[in-house]
KETORBA-544714 format. One record per residue (C-alpha): residue in three letters; x, y, z. Coordinates in steps of 0.001 Angstrom, whole numbers, plus 500000, padded with zeros to 6 digits. Layout:
N
alaXYZ;...
//
This chain:
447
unk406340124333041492;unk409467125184043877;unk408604125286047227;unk410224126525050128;unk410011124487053546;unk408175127845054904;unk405808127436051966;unk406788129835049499;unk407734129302046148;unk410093130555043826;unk407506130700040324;unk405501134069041075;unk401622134225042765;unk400592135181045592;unk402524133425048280;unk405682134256045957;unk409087133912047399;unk410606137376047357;unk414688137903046515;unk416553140531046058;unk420029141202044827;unk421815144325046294;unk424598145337043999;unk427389148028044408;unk427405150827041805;unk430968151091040219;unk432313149826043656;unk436263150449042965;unk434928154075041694;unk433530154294044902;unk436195152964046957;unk438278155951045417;unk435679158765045780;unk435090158069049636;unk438590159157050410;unk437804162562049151;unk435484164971050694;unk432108164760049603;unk432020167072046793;unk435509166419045764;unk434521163495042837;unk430939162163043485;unk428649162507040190;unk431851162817038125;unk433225160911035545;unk435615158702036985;unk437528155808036271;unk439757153309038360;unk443021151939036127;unk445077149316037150;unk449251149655036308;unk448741148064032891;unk445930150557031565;unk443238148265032224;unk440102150236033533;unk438662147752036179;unk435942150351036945;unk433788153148035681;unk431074155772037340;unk427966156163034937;unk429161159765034483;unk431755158113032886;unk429775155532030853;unk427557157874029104;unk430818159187027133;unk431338155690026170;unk433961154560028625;unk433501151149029662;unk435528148275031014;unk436053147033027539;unk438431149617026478;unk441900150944027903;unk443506154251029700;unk444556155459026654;unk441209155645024866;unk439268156810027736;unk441497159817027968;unk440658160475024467;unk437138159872024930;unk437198162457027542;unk439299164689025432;unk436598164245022605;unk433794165366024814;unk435252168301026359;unk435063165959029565;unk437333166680032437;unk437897162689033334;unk439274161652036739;unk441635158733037238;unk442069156412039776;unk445669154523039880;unk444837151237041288;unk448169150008042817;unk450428146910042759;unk451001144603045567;unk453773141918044843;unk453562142776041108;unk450168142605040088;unk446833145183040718;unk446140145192044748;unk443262143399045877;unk443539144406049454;unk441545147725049622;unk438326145623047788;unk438653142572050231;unk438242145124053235;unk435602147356051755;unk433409144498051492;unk434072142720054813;unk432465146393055741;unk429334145228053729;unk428811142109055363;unk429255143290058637;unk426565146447057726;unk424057144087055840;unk424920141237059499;unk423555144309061403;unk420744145366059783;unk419284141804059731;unk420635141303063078;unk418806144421064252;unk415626145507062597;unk414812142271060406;unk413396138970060628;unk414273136121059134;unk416798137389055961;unk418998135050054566;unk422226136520052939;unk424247135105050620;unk427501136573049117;unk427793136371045206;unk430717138387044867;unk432493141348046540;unk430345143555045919;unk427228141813045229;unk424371139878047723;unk421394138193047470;unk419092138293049941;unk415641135883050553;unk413023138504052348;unk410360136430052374;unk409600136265056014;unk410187139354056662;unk407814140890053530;unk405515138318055519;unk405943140282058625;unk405560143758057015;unk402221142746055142;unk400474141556058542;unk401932145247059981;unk400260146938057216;unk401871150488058026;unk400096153541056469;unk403153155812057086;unk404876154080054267;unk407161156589051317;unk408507155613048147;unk411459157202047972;unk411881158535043584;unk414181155872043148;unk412150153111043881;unk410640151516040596;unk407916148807039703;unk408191147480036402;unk404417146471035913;unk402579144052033269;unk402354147632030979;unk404544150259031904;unk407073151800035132;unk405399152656038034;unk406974155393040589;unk405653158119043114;unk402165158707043833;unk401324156340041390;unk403285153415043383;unk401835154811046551;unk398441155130045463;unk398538150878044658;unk400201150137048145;unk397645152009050081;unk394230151878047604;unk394476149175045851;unk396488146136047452;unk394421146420050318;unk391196145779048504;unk392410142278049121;unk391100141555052123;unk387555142073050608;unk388030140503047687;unk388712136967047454;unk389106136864044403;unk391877139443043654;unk394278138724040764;unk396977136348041558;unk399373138355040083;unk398698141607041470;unk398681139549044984;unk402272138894043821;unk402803141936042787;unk402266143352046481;unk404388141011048213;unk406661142268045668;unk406508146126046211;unk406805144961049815;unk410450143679049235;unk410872146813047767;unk410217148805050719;unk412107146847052821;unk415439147278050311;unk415077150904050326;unk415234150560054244;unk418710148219053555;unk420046150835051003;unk420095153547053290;unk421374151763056141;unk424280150444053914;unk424997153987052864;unk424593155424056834;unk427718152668057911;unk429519152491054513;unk428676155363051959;unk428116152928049694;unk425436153296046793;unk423557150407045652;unk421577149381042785;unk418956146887043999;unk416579143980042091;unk413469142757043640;unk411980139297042182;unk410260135811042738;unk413891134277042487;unk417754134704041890;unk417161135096038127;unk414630138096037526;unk416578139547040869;unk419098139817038920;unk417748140811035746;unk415550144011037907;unk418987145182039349;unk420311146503036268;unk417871147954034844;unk417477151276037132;unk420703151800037497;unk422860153124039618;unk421160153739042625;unk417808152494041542;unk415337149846043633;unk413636147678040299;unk410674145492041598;unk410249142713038768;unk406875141099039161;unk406133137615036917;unk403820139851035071;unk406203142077033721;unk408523139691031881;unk407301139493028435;unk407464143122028035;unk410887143732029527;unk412417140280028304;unk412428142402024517;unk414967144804025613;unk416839141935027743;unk419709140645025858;unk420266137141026306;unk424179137566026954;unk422980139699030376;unk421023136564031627;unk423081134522034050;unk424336130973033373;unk423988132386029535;unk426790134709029264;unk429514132524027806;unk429815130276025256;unk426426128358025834;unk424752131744024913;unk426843132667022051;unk425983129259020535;unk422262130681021065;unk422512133303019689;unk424457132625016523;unk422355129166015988;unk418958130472015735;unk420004133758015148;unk418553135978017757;unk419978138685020565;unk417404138919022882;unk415525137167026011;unk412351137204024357;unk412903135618021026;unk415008132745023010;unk411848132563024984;unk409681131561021459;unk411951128975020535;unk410540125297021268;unk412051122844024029;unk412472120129021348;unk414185122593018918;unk416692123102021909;unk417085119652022731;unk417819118904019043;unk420930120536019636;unk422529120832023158;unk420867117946024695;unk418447117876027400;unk419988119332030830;unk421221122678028641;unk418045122567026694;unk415932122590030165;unk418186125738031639;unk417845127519028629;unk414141127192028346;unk413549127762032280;unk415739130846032001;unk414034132140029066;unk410790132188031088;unk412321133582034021;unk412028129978036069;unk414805129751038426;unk414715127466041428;unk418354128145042772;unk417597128928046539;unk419052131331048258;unk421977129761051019;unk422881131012054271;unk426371131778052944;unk428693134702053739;unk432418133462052661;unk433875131521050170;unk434705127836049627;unk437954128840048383;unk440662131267049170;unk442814131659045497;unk445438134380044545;unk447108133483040816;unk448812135812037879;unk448394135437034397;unk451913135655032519;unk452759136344028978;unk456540134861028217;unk458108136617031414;unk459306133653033269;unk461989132793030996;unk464244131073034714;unk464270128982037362;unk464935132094039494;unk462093134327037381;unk459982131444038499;unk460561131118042314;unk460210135128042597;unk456576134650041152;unk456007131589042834;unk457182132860046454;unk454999136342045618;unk451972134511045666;unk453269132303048389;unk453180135265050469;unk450273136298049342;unk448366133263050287;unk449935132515053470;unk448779136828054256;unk445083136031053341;unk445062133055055165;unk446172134649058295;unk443206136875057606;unk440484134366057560;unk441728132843060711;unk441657136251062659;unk438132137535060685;unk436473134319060538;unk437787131922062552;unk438852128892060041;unk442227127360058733;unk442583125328055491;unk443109121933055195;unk445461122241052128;unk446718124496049505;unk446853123734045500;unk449385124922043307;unk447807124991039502;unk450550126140036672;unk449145126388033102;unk451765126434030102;unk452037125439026277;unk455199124262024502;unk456693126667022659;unk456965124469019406;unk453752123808019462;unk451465125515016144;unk448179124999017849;unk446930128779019449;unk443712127512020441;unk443204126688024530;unk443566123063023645;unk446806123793023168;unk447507124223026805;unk448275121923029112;unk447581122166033067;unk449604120663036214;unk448795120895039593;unk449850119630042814;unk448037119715046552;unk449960120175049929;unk447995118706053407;unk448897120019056503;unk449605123719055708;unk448606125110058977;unk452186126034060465;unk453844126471056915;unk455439129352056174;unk456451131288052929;unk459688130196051678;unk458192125934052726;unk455193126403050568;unk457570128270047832;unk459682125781047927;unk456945122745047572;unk455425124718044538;unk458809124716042837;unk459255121210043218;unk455515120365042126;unk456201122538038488;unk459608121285037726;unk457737117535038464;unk455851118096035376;unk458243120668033272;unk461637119314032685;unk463302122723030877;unk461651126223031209;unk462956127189027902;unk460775124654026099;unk457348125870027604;unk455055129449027875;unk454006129222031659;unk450849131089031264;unk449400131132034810;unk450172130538038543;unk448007129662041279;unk447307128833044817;unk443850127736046255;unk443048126999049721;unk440300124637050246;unk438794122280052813;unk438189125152055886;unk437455124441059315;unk436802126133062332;unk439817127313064842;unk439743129000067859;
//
């Protein structure tokens, strides 16, 4: 079993590790509807489109008509239409020829520096890690530790706080009723179910989110979804499942009746191609019928090291700890391309927008966060245009890394980047350049 250095482990019972994952609703919909005054767009379908008709994000209101990020402008408008639904759009704008990531980047500095101060200031112990913009894990172990020994009787479940039990949802008085009757039967009974010991430190974690949730929405007006497990995985898996807006506590004990509604394309690490194979192999959809099929039978196939992540995931075994981590390795800005650079000077406009884009965020990390990059790559990805293969064999991939980049400036790097394509493609005309990008790696601290 997984074990923490402070003792707790990661596998469910009763001195459980406790995650949680803390995950924007619709947080581009959001950015949009906080401009406006309160009552101007919130609980409305809305939609944020990018210049292209690409819908990058969509409120719930918006979802239950059937609009999703899978389809485009056009058809969401006639979705709308179709429903009698008066659908708001959000134009997401260009920077430097491609959709703006500026306004994002900012919005969730905001949510590190809320979620910084509420650890910094009423918690003990939280470790935060950033999985994405809008998404962060936190370990509240010590401080679910610190709330048990407290044992407060002025404790409210607010109506969207949920435990998924071992045979059914548990809200309200209900959830109330096992936080101040039952849980504390434990201290006179030794005895007490493991799991339901679990359970508590559980609902705990709970408690403690709804305390985050609000806080976040006091400094940001931000709404959250939030998951509550024993580890990253069923964290995870509890955060969608209330949504939006909804705290999901995911004991061990409830698994094998919510892994039959859990498709295994939503479980993490099984998303891509790994899971497809799954899927269309043995023939099955969801988390619980991957769950019945043998380690050996998995082995048979994809070897042992994809054979044991499949199996621990199906069981809801993850033993990925939660790092102290609040910024990325990497800085990267890039552009996909579809046949538009067609000359050298088509070329060095693209190549010197992103040059200027990734000298601007790096002059942002060294005022937010203190650091500088050691280099900057330049990746290109192209095919030959006589080529009959379509498949992503096909294409082929250069890159080149510069040292030194601290005091370079936009047209240097430019021009390096140039130089490092034309190193590996003699004659535009004979290729489809497919993608630029830059990446920034190997940070260290500046004054």
């Amino acid at each position: 079993m997984m074990a923490t250095a402070n003792g707790h482990n990661s596998r469910g019972g009763p001195n459980c590790k406790v995650v949680a994952l803390i995950d924007m609703d619709s947080f581009e919909c959001q950015l949009w509807q906080r401009m406006f005054p309160e009552d101007a767009y919130w609980g409305k379908p809305c939609i944020v489109a990018d210049q292209t008709g690409r819908i990058v994000s969509a409120t719930c209101e918006a979802r239950e008509i059937g609009i999703s990020r899978n389809i485009r402008l056009g058809e969401a408008k006639r979705l709308a239409r179709q429903e009698n639904v008066n659908l708001v759009v959000f134009d997401k704008p260009n920077d430097r020829e491609k959709p703006d990531g500026k306004t994002v980047r900012y919005a969730s500095w905001e949510l590190v520096d809320a979620l910084k101060e509420y650890c910094r200031t009423y918690a003990y112990g939280i470790i935060m890690e950033y999985s994405s913009c809008d998404e962060f894990f936190l370990d509240i172990s010590e401080e679910v530790t610190q709330r048990m020994s407290l044992r407060d009787d002025s404790i409210i479940i607010e109506s969207r706080t949920f435990l998924e039990s071992k045979h059914e949802k548990i809200s309200g008085d209900k959830l109330e009723f096992r936080i101040n009757g039952l849980y504390p039967l434990r201290d006179e009974n030794a005895n007490m179910d493991e799991g339901l010991l679990e359970e508590e430190r559980l609902v705990y974690g709970g408690i403690i989110m709804q305390d985050v949730n609000n806080f976040l929405f006091a400094k940001t007006k931000f709404k959250a979804s939030v998951g509550v497990g024993t580890n990253k995985l069923t964290a995870k898996l509890a955060c969608g499942i209330n949504k939006p807006n909804g705290i999901t506590i995911f004991p061990s004990s409830a698994l094998p009746r919510l892994s039959n509604d859990i498709k295994i394309s939503s479980i993490q690490g099984l998303g891509g191609t790994f899971g497809s194979q799954i899927r269309e192999i043995f023939e099955i959809q969801k988390m619980s019928e991957l769950a019945e099929i043998s380690f050996d039978d998995l082995e048979s196939i994809f070897g042992s090291e994809k054979a044991i992540k499949a199996f621990s995931k199906s069981r809801g075994i993850c033993d990925e700890p939660v790092s102290a981590k609040l910024l990325n390795e990497g800085v990267s800005c890039g552009k996909n391309f579809f046949g538009q650079i067609t000359s050298d000077e088509t070329l060095k406009y693209h190549l010197h927008c992103l040059s200027e884009e990734i000298i601007e965020r790096l002059g942002e990390e060294r005022i937010r966060h203190q650091r500088a990059a050691k280099s900057i790559r330049v990746q290109f990805t192209y095919s030959m245009k006589n080529s009959s293969s379509k498949s992503m064999e096909s294409l082929l991939n250069g890159s080149s890394i510069f040292h030194n980049t601290e005091h370079m400036d936009v047209a240097q790097l430019c021009e390096k980047a140039l130089n490092a394509v034309f190193k590996d493609i003699d004659d535009l005309n004979s290729v489809n350049i497919t993608r630029l990008c830059f990446t920034a790696r190997g940070f260290e601290h500046v004054r």
